[in-house]
N, CA, C and O atoms as CSV, one atom per row, in Angstrom:
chain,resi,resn,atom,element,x,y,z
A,1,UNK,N,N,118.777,120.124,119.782
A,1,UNK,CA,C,119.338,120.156,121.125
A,1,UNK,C,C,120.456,119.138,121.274
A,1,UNK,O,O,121.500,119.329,121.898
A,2,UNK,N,N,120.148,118.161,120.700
A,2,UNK,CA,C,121.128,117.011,120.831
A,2,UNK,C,C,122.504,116.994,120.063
A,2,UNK,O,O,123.596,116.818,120.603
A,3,UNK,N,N,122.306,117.183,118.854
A,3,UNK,CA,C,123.216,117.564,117.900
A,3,UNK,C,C,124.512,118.665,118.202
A,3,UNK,O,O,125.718,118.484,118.034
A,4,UNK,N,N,123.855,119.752,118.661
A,4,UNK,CA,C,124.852,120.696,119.152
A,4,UNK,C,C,125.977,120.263,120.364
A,4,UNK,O,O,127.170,120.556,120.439
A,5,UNK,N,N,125.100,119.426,121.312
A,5,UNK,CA,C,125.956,118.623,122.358
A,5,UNK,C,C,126.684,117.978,121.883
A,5,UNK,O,O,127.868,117.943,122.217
A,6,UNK,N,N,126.150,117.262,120.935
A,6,UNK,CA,C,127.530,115.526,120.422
A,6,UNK,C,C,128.396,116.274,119.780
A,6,UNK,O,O,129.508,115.864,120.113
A,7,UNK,N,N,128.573,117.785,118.500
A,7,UNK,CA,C,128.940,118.540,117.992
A,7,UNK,C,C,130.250,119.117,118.919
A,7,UNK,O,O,131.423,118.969,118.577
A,8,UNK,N,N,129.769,119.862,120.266
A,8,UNK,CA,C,130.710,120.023,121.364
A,8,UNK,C,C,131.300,119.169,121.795
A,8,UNK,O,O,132.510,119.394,121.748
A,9,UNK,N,N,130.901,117.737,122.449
A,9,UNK,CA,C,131.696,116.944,122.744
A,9,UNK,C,C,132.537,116.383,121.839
A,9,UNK,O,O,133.659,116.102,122.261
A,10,UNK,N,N,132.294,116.155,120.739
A,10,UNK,CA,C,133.408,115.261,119.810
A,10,UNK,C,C,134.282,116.060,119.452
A,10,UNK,O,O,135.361,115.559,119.135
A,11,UNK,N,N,134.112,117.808,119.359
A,11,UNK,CA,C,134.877,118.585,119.149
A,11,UNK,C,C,135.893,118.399,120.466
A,11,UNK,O,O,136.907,117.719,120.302
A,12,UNK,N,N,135.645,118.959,121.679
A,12,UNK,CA,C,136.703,118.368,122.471
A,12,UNK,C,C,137.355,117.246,122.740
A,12,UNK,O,O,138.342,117.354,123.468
A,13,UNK,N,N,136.954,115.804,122.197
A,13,UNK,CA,C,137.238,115.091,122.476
A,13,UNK,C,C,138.539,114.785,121.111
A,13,UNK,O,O,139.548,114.138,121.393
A,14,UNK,N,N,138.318,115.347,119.672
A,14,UNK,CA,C,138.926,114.995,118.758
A,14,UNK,C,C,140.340,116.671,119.078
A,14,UNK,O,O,141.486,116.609,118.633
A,15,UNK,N,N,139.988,117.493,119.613
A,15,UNK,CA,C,141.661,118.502,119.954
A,15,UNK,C,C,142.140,117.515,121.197
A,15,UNK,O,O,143.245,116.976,121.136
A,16,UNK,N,N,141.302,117.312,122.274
A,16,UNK,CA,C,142.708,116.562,123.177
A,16,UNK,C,C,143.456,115.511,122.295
A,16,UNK,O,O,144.635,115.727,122.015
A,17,UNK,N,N,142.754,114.245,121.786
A,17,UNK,CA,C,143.209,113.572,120.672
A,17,UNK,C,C,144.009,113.927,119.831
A,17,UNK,O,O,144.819,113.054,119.519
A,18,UNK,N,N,144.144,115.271,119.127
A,18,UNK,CA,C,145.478,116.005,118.376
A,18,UNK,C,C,146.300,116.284,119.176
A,18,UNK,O,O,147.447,115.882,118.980
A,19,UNK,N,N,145.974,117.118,120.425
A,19,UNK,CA,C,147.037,117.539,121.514
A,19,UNK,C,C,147.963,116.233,122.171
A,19,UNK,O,O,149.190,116.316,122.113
A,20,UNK,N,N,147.446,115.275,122.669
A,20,UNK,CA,C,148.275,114.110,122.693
A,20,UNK,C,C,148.919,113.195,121.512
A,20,UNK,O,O,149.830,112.367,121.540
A,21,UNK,N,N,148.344,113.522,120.789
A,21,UNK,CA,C,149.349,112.419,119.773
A,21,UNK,C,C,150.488,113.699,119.362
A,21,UNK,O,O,151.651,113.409,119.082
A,22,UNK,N,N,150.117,114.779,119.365
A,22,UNK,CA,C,151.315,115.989,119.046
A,22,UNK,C,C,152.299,115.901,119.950
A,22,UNK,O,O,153.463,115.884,119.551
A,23,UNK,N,N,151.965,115.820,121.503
A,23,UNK,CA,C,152.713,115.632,122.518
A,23,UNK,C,C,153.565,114.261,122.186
A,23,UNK,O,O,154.782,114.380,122.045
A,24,UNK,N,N,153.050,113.160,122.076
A,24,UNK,CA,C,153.759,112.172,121.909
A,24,UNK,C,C,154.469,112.107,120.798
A,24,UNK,O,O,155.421,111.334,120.910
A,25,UNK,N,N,154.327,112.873,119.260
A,25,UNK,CA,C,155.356,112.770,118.894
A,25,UNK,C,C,156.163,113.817,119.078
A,25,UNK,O,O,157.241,113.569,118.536
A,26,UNK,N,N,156.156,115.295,119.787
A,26,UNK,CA,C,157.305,115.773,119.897
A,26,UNK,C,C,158.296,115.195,120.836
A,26,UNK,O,O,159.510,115.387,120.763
A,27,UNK,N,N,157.784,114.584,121.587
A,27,UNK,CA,C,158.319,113.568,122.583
A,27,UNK,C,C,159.433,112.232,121.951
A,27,UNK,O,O,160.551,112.023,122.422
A,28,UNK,N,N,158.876,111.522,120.922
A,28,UNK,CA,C,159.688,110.940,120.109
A,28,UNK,C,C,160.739,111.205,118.952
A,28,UNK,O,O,161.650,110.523,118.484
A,29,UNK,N,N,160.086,112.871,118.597
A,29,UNK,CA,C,161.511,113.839,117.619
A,29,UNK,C,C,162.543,113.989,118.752
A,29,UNK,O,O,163.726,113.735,118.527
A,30,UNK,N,N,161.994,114.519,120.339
A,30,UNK,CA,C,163.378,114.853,120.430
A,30,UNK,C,C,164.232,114.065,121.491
A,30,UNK,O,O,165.051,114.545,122.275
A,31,UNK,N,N,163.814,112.579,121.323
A,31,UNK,CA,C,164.619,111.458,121.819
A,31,UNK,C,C,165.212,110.909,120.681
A,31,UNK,O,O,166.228,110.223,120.789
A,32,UNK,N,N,164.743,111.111,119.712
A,32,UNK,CA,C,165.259,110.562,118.392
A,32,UNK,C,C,166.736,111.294,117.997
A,32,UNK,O,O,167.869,110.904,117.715
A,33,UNK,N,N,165.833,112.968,118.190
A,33,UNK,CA,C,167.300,113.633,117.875
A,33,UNK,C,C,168.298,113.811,118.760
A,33,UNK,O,O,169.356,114.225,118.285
A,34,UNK,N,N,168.245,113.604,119.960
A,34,UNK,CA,C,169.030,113.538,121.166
A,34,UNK,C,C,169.684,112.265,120.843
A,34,UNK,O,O,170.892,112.384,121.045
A,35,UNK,N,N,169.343,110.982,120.383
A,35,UNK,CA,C,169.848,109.727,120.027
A,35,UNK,C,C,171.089,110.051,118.554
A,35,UNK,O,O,172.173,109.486,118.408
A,36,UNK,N,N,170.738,110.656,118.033
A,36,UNK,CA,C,170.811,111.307,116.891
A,36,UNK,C,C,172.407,111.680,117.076
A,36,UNK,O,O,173.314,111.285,116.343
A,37,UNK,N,N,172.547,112.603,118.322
A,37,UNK,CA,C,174.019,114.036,118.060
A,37,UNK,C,C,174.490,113.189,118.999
A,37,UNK,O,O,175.721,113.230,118.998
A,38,UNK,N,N,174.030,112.394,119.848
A,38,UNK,CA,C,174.447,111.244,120.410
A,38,UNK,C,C,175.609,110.288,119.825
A,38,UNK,O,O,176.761,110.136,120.230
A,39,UNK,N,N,174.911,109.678,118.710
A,39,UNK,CA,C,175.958,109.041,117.933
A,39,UNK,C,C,176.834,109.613,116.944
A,39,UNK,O,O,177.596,108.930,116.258
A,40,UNK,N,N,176.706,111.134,116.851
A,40,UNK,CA,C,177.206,111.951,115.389
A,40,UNK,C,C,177.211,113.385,116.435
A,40,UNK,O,O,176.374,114.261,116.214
A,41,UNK,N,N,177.776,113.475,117.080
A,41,UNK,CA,C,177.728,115.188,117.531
A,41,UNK,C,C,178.195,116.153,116.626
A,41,UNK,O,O,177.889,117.326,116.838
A,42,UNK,N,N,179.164,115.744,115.256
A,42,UNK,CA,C,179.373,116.242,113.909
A,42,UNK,C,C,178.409,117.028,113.270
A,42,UNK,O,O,178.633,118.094,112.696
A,43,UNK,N,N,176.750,116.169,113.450
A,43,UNK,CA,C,175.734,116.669,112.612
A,43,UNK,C,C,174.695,117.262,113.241
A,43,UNK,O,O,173.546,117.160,112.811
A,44,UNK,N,N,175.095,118.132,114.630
A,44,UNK,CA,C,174.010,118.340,115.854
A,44,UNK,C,C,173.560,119.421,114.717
A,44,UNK,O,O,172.550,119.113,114.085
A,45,UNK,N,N,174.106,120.475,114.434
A,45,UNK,CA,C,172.982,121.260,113.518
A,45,UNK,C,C,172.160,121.190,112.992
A,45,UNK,O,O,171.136,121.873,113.022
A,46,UNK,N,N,172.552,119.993,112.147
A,46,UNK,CA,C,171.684,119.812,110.717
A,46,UNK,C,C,170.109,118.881,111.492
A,46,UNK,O,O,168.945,118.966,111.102
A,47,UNK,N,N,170.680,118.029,112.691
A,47,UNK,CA,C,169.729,117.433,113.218
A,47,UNK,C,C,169.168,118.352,114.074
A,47,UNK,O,O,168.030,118.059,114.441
A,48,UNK,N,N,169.723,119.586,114.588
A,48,UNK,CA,C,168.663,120.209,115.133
A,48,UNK,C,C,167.275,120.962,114.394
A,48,UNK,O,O,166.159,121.216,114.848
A,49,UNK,N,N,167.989,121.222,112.849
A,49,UNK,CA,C,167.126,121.898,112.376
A,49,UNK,C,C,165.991,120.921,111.761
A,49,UNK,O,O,164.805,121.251,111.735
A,50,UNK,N,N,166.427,119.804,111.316
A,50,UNK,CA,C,165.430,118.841,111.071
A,50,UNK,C,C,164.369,118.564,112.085
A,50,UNK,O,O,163.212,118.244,111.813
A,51,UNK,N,N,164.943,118.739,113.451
A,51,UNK,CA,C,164.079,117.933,114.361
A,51,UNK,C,C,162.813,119.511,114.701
A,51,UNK,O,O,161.639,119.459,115.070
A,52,UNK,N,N,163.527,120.531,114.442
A,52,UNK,CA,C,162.527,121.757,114.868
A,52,UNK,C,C,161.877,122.053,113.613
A,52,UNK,O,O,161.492,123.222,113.570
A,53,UNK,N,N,161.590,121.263,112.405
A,53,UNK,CA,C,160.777,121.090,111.516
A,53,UNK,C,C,159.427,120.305,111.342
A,53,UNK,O,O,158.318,120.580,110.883
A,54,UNK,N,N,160.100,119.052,111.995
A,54,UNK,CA,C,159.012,118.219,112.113
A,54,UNK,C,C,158.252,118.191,113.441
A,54,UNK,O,O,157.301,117.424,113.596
A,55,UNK,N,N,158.721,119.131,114.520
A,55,UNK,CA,C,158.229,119.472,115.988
A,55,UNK,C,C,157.420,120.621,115.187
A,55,UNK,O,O,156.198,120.521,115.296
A,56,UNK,N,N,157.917,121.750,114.360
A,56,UNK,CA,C,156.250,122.162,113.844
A,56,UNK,C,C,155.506,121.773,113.149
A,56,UNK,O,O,154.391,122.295,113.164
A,57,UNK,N,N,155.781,120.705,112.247
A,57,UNK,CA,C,154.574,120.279,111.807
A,57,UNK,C,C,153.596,119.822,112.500
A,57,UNK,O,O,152.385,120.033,112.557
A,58,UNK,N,N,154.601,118.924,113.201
A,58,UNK,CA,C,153.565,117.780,114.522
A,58,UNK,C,C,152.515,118.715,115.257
A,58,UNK,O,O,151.381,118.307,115.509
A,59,UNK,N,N,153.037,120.245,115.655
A,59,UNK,CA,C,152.036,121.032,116.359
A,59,UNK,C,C,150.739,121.987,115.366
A,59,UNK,O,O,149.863,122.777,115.717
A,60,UNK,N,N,151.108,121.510,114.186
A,60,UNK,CA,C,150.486,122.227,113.180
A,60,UNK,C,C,149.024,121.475,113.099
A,60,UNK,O,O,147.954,121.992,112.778
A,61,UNK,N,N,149.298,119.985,113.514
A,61,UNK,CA,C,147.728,119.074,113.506
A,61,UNK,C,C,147.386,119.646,114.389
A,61,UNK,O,O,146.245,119.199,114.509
A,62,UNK,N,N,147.578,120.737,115.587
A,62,UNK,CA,C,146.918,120.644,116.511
A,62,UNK,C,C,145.848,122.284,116.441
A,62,UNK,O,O,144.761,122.596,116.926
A,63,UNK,N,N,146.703,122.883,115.711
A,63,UNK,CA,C,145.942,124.062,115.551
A,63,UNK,C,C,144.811,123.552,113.951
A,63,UNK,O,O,144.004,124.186,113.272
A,64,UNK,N,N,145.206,122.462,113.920
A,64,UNK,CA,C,143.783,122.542,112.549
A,64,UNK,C,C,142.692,121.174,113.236
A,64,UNK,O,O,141.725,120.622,112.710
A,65,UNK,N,N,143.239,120.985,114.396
A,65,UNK,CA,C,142.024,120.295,115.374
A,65,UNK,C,C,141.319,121.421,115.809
A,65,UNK,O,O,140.147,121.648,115.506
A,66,UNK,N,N,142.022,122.130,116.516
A,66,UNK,CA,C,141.329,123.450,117.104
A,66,UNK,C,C,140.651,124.031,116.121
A,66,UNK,O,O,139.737,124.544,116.767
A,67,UNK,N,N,140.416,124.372,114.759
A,67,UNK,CA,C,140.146,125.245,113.906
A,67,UNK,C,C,138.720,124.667,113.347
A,67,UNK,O,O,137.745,125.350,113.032
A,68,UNK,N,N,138.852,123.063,113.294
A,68,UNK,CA,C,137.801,122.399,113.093
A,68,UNK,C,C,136.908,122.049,114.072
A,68,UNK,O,O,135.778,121.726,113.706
A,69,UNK,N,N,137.184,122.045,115.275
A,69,UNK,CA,C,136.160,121.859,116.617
A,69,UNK,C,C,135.899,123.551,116.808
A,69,UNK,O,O,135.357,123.832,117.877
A,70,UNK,N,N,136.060,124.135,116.353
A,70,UNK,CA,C,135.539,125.720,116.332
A,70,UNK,C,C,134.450,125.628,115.136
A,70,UNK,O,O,133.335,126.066,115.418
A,71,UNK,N,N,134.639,125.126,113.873
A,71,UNK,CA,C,133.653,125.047,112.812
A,71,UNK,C,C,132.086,124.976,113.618
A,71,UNK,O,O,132.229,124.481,114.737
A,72,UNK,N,N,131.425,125.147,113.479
A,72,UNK,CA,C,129.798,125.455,113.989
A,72,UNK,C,C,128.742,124.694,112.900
A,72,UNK,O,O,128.800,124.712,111.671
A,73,UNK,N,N,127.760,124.020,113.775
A,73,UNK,CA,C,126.654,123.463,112.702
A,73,UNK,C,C,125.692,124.452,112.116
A,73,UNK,O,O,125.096,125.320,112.752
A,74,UNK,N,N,125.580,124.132,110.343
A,74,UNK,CA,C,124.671,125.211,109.986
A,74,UNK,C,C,123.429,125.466,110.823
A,74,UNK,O,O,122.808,124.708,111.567
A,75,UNK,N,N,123.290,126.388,110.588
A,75,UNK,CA,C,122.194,127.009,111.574
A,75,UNK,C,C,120.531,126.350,110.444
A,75,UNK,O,O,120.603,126.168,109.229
A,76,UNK,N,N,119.707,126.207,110.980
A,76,UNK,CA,C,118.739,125.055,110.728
A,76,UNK,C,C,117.392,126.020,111.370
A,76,UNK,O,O,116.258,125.545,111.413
């Protein structure tokens, strides 16, 4: 009985935990890259495509939080 609860809760508690640190760094790619074409508007491409690389990775922790707070305890 207990197990399955702490199981649920830490599961939600460890995706918001991915969902905010994902948020915060897409938040810091694209002040970075805005800082970026800022000083070089020459290289806005190349920095756009960099910055929409590492904005999916960053969201990529968040679907393998989700994938693992879906995992289920063996059945017992």
């Amino acid at each position: 009985m207990l197990m399955p609860m702490l199981a649920e809760m830490t599961g939600n508690i460890h995706v918001g935990l991915a969902a905010l640190g994902a948020a915060i760094g897409v938040g810091l790619i694209g002040a970075k890259a805005s800082e970026a074409v800022g000083r070089n508007p020459g290289a806005a491409t190349k920095v756009l495509v960099q910055s929409i690389l590492a904005i999916a990775f960053a969201e990529g922790i968040v679907f393998f939080a989700i994938f693992l707070a879906t995992a289920k305890w063996p059945a017992q």
